[in-house]
C-alpha positions in Angstrom: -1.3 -13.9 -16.1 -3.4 -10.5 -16.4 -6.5 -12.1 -15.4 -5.1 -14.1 -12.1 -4.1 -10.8 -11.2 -6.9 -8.6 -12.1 -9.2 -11.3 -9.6 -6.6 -10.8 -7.1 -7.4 -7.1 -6.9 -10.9 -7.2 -7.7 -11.3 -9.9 -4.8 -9.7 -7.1 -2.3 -11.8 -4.2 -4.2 -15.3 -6.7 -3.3 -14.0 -7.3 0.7 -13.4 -3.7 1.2 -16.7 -2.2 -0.7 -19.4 -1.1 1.7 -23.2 -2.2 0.3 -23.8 1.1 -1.5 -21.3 2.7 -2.8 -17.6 2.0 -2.3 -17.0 4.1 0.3 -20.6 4.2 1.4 -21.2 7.7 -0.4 -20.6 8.6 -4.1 -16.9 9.1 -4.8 -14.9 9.5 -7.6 -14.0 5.9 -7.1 -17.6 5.1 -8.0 -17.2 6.6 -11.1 -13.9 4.5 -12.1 -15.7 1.3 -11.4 -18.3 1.7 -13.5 -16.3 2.1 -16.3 -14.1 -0.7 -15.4 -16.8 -2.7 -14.6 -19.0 -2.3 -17.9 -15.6 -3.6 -19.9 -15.4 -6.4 -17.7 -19.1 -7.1 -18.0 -18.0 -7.3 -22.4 -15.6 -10.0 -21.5 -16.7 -11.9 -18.4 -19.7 -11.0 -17.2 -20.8 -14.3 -15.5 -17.6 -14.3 -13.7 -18.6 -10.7 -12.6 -22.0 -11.9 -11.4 -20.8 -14.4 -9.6 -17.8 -13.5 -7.9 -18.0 -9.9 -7.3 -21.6 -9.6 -5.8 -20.8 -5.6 -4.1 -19.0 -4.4 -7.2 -21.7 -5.4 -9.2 -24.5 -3.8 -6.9 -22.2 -0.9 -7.3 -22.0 -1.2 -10.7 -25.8 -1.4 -11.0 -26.3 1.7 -8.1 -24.3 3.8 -10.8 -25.7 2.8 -13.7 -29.4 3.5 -12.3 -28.3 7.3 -11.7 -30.7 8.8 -14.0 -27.9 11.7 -15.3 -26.2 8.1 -16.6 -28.6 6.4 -17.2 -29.8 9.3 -19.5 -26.4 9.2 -21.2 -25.8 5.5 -21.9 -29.2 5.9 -23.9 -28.5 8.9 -25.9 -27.1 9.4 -28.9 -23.5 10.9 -26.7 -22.7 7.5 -25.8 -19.6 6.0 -27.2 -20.2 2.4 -27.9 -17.9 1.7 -30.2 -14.7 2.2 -31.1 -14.4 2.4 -35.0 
């Protein structure tokens, strides 16, 4: 049930994303899609791939930041949860 409607809103989230960012400039929004994004990628990532083509080109615009990019390959990052 979670998952039909987790599509259903990441289906409207992918129509109403611009091609860079969601809202065309960095937001906060930006921010919380990462995140949700990279625990999606963990449990479905070719589903993200292939259905949600803007949230992942977000995704990926975030994730080349180099102030993030910095921090998902230092020792900061929380990978795990023990």
């Amino acid at each position: 049930m979670w998952a039909k409607s987790l599509t259903k809103k990441l289906t409207k989230l992918e129509r109403e994303a611009s091609d860079t960012f969601f809202f065309e400039e960095i937001s906060l929004l930006d921010f919380y899609l990462y995140e949700t994004i990279y625990f999606l990628l963990i449990a479905s990532k070719e589903k993200m791939e292939k259905e949600f083509p803007k949230l992942m080109q977000i995704f990926n615009r975030m994730a080349n930041i180099p102030e993030i990019k910095a921090y998902e390959q230092s020792k900061k990052c929380i990978t795990e949860v023990s």
